[in-house]
C-alpha positions as CSV (number, residue, x, y, z in Angstrom):
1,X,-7.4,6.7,-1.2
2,X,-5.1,6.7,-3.8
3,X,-3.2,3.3,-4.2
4,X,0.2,4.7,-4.6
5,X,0.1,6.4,-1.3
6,X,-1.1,2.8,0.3
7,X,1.6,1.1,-1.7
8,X,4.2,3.3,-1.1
9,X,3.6,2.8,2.4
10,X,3.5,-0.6,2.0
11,X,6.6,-0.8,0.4
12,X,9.0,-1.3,2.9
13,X,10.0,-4.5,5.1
14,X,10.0,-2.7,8.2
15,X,6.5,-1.1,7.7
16,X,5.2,-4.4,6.4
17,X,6.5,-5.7,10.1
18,X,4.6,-3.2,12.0
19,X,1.1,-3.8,10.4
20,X,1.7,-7.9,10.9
21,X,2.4,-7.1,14.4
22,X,-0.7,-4.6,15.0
23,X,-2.9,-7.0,12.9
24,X,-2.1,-9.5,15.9
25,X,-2.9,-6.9,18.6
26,X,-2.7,-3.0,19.2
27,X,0.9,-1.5,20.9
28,X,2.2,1.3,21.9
29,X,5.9,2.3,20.4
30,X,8.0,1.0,23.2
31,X,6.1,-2.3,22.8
32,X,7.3,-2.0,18.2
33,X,10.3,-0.6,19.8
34,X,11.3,-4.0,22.1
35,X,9.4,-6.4,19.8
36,X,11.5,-4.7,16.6
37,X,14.7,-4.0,18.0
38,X,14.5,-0.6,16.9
39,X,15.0,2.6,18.1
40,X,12.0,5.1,18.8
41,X,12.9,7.7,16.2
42,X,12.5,4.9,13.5
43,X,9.4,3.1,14.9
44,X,7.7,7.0,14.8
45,X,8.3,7.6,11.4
46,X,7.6,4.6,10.0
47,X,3.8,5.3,11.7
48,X,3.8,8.3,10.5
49,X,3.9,7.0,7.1
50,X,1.6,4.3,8.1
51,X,-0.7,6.9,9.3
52,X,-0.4,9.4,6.5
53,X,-2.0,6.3,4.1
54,X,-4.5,5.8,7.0
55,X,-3.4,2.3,7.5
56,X,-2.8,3.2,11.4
57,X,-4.7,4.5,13.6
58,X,-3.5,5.8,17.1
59,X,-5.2,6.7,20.2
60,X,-4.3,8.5,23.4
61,X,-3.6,7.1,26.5
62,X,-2.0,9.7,28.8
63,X,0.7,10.8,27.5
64,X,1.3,7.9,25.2
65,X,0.1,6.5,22.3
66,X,-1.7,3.1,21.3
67,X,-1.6,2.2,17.4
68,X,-3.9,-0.3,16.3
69,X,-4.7,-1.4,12.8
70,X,-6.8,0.2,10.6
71,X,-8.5,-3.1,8.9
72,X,-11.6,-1.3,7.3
73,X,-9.8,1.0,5.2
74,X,-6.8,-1.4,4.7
75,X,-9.7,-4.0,3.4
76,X,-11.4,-1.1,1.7
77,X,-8.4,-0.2,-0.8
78,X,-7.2,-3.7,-1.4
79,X,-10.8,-4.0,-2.6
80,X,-10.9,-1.1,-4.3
81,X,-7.6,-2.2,-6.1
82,X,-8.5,-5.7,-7.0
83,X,-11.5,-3.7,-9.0
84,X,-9.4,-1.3,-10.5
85,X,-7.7,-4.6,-11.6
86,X,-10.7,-6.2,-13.1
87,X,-11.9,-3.1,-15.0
88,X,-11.7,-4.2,-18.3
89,X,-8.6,-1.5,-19.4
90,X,-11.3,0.3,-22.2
91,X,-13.1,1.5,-19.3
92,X,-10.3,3.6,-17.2
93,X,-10.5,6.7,-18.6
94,X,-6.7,7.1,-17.3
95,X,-5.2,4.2,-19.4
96,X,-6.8,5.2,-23.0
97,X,-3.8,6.0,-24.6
98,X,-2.3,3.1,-23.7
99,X,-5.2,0.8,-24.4
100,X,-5.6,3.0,-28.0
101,X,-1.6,1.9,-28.3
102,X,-2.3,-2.1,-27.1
103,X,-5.3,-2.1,-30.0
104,X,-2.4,-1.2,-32.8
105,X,0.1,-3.5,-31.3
106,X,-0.3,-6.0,-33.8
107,X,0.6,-4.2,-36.9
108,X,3.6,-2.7,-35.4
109,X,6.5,-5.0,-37.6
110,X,8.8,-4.4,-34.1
111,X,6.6,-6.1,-32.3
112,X,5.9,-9.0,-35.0
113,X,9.7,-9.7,-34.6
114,X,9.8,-9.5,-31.3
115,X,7.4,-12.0,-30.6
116,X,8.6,-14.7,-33.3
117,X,12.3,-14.8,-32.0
């Protein structure tokens, strides 16, 4: 997955709301929608977002639709993250030039002044 899909889903209150909620149990939208105080349209796209990253998962029921949490892959790239974190930076292959750019900071005279006001 990549993270900025996850985090970009992620990175909204109302979004947040609905996985805190599924985390406690699974719901249908009319449940989000009474629980929320929001109106169906806006519960529906923000699982679709949700769903897009992975983070929710739905299943049918009739005509409806019960969304549930999608803990294994939600645990699975916050994982994955914190060792993207803990890669020392030399190592990711997408952050050479600015590692290459960190390595020379210290002879830069900006810098020097920056850091003794």
């Amino acid at each position: 997955m990549e993270f900025e899909t996850l985090f970009k889903a992620l990175g909204e209150s109302t979004r947040i709301r609905i996985i805190r909620l599924l985390a406690h149990k699974p719901m249908y939208v009319c449940e989000l929608e009474a629980t929320l105080r929001m109106s169906q349209p806006r519960i529906s796209q923000h699982l679709k977002i949700l769903k897009h990253a992975g983070i929710v998962d739905d299943a049918k029921e009739g005509q409806r639709s019960v969304y549930s949490l999608n803990q294994n892959l939600l645990n699975a790239s916050l994982s994955s993250f914190m060792s993207f974190l803990e890669e020392p930076l030399e190592n990711v292959t997408d952050f050479q030039t600015e590692y290459d750019r960190i390595c020379c900071l210290a002879e830069d005279p900006g810098i020097r002044t920056c850091k003794s006001l």
